[in-house]
N, C-alpha and C positions, 0 to 999 in steps of 0.2 A: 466719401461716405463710409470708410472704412470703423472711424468713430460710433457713426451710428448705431452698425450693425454690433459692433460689439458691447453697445450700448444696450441694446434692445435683448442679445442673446444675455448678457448678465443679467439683467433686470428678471427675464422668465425664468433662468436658472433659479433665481434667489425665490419668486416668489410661485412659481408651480407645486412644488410639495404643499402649501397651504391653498391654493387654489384648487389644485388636481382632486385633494383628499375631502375639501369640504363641499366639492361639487358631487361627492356619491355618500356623503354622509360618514367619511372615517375621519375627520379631523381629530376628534376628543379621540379617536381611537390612537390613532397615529401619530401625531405630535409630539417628541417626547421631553418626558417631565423629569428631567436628571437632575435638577434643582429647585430651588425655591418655589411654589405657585398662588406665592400670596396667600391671604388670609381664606379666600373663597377659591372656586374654581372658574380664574376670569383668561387661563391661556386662550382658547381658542378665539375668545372674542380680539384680544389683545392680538393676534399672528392675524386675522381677517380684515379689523379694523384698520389697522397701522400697513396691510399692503396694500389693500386699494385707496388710502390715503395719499400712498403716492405712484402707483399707475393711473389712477383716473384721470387726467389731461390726455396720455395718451390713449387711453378708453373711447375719450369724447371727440378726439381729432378726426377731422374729416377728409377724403380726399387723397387717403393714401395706395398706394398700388400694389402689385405684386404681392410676392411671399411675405411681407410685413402686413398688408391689407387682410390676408385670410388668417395669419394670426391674432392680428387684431379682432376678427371675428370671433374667431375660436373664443378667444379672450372674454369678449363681450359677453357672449353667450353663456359659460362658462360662471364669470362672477354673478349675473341674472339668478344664475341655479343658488349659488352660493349666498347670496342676500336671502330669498326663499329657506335655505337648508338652515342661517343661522336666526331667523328669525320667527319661524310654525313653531308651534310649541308643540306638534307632534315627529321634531325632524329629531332625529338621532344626536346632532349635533345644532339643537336649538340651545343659544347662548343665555349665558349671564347675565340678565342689565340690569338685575335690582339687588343684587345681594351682596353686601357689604360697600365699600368707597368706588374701586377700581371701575368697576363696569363705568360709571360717569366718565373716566377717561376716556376709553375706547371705544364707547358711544359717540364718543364726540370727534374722534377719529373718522367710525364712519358717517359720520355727519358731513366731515369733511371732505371726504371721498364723494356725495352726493353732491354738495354746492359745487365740485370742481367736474363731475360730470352729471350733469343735472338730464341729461337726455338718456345717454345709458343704464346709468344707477336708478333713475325713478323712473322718467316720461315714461320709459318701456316696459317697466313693470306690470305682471298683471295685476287687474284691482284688489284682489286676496293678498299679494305678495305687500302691493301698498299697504294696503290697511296695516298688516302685520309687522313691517316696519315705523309707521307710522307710533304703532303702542308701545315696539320696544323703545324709541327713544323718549316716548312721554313720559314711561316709567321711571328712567334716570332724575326725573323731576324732583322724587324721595330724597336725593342723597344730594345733602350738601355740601357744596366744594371749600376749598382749606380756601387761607385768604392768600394765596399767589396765583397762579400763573393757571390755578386749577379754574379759577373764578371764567376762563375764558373758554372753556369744555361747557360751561353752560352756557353761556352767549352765543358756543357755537354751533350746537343740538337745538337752539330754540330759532337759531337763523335760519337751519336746513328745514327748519316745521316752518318755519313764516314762508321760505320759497315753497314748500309742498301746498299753502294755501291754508294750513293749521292756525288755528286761533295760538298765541304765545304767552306764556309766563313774562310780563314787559319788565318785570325786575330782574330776573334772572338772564334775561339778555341783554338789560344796558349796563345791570354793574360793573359787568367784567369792561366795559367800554371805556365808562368813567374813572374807574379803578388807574388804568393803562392810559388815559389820555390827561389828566390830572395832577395824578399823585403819582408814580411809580416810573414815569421817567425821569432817566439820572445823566445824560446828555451825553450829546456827542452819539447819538445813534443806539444807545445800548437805556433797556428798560431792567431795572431792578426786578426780583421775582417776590412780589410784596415788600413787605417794608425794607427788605436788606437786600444785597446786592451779593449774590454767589457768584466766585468763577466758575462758569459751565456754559453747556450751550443751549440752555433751555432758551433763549431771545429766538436759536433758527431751530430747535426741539419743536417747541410749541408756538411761543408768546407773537412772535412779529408775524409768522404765515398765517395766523389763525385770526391773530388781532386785524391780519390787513381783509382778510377774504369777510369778515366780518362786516366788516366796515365796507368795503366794497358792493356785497350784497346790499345793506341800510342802505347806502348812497345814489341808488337806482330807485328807493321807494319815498327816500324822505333826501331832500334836500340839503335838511340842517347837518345831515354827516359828510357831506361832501369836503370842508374844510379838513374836517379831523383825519379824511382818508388823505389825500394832501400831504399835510403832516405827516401821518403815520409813512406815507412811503417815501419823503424826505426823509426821515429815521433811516429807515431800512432801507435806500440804495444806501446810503451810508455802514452801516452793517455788512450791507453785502459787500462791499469793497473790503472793510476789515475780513472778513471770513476768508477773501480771495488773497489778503497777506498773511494768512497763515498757514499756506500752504506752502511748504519749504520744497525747493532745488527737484527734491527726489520725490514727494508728493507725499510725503507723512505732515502732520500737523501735530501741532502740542495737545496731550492727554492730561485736559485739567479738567476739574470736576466729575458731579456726579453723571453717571448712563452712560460713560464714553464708551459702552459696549454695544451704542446703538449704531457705531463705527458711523460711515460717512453720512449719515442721519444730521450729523452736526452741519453739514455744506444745504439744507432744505431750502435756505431763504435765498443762498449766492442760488442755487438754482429756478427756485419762484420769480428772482430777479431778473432773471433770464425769461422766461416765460412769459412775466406781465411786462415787459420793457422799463423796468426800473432800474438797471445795472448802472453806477455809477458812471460818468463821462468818460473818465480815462479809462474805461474799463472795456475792452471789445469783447464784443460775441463771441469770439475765434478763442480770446483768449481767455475765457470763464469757461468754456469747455475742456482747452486744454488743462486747463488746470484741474477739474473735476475729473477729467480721462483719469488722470497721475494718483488723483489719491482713491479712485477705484481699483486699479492695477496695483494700488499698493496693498491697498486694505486687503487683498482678493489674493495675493501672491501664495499664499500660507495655503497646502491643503485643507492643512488643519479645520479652514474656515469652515467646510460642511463637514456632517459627517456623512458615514457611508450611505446612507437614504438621501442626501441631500439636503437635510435643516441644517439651517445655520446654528454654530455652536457660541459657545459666549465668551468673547474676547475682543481685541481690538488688530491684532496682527496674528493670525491662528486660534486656538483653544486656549483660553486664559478666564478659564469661569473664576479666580478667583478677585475679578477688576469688579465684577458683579455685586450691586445692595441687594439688601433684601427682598428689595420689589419685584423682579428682575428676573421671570422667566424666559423659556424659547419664544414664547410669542412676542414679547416685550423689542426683541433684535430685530423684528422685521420692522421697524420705524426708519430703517435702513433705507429703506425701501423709495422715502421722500426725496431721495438724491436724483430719482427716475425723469421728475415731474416735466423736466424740458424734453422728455416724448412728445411732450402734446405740441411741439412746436413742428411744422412740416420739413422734411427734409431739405426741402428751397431756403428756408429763412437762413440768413448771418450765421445761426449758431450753430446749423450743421453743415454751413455751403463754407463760412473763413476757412481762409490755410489754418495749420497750426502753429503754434505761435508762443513763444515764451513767455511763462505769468511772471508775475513783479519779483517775488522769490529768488526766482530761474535767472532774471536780469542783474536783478543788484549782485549775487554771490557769482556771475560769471563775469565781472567787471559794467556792464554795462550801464547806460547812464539813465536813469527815469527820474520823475519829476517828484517831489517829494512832498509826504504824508500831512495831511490837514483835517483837523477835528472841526466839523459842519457848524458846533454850536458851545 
């Protein structure tokens, strides 16, 4: 279990300055803005949205013991206040969701964050705190998304309103559907981001966790999506096997495209994989962890990474703000955060109980022999 624990102590390292600050109201205070903050003032939603995006599985896991069990509490309680602080329009650190593009993003973040712990992030909620969540994401309604990958930030704010019991925008949440299941796959596992096909990792950035959780929710209320979730997670265990070959020997992977400063933010889906049991067949539980261990320990090596208060700084191995677009504030790196998600798996299951075990990487560069690479379609 030694995985775990240092699994779990990383994870509260990375996202406590954003949790700690916006559960008393100093986030906009605190948070610092040493670069870029976009067109509007959307950091602190961007640092809120994109952490509990990916603690929330282990938010909503049940059943756990000890000194993890009371953190988890803390935790729970903690983000409760934090959904309340960033959503009264009387909280010191009440967010952005209508002013300019970005808010639709990070909306849709914590949207996500809600469908993936649907009991902590809302059931618990009190009814003020509801309602008030409930208007910040209707709001986002105003802003229309670009034609890639954004199209699925509404799809995904009007799924969290359908599970809340909200009437929905029914275009706004099947475009992005039809969009991705259509027109925008380009095979073999990997969906184009609109019409053209970037290298990067917006497929486990965005496109494939959000498309699948999407679809997932639909598929519980209407039957006719049942196929298309199918599909979609035939793509992505597929995905998720690539992501798991791109972790080299020593746990670095190739910095192509744009956000690589969302560091291991790119591994979301090889971990969603994990969590929903979609991991490709050759691919063991033991050894999707070990491989995710390596490129956290990697990414994580560098002081550099926080600074002296603890925010993470922008780069991909240390301080390297200049890897940074122009989008691209302190809040924007806590997307990092989505690498956490197999918390919500219990300590018993496969992925925290397998020995450790060398990933495919690890195998072929130390002579070893594994069975070789196959495109699904």
């Amino acid at each position: 279990m030694k995985d775990r624990k240092y699994w779990l102590e990383t994870m509260l390292k990375i996202v406590s300055p954003v949790v700690k600050n916006l559960a008393v109201g100093s986030l906009r205070e605190k948070i610092p803005a040493e670069f870029h903050q976009g067109e509007f003032d959307t950091i602190s939603l961007e640092a809120f949205g994109r952490t509990v995006c990916g603690i929330a599985p282990w938010l909503e896991l049940e059943n756990l013991k000890g000194k993890e069990r009371a953190l988890q509490e803390k935790y729970r309680k903690l983000v409760r206040i934090c959904i309340d602080m960033a959503t009264n329009p009387n909280s010191p650190d009440f967010m952005n969701f209508s002013n300019g593009k970005q808010p639709l993003v990070d909306a849709a973040f914590l949207a996500h964050a809600v469908l993936r712990a649907p009991k902590q992030l809302y059931a618990l909620l009190d009814k003020e705190v509801k309602e008030n969540l409930i208007r910040a994401l209707k709001v986002t309604r105003e802003i229309e998304p670009y034609e890639n990958n954004w199209v699925l930030f509404s799809s995904m704010i009007e799924t969290a309103l359908l599970s809340m019991g909200e009437e929905i925008d029914e275009r706004r949440l099947t475009y992005g559907i039809e969009k991705f299941a259509k027109s925008w796959y380009i095979g073999d596992g990997v969906y184009a981001d609109g019409e053209r096909y970037h290298w990067d990792y917006y497929n486990s950035f965005v496109i494939q966790p959000m498309y699948i959780d999407v679809l997932r929710c639909l598929s519980l209320k209407d039957e006719k999506y049942k196929e298309t979730l199918s599909e979609a997670i035939r793509r992505a265990s597929r995905y998720a096997g690539i992501l798991e070959r791109m972790i080299m020997p020593d746990g670095t992977y190739p910095i192509i495209g744009r956000s690589v400063t969302y560091r291991f933010g790119a591994f979301q889906l090889l971990s969603q994989a994990a969590l929903q049991g979609f991991l490709p067949k050759n691919l063991s539980a033991g050894q999707a962890r070990s491989a995710l261990t390596a490129v956290i320990k990697k990414c994580l090596k560098p002081k550099e990474t926080f600074d002296k208060n603890g925010w993470l700084t922008a780069g991909v191995y240390g301080k390297q703000p200049e890897l940074t677009e122009f989008y691209i504030n302190v809040g924007s790196l806590y997307l990092c955060s989505t690498i956490f998600l197999v918390l919500g798996l219990s300590p018993e299951t496969p992925f925290w109980s397998e020995k450790k075990c060398d990933w495919t990487n690890k195998q072929i560069w130390s002579g070893k022999s594994v069975g070789r690479d196959c495109a699904v379609d």
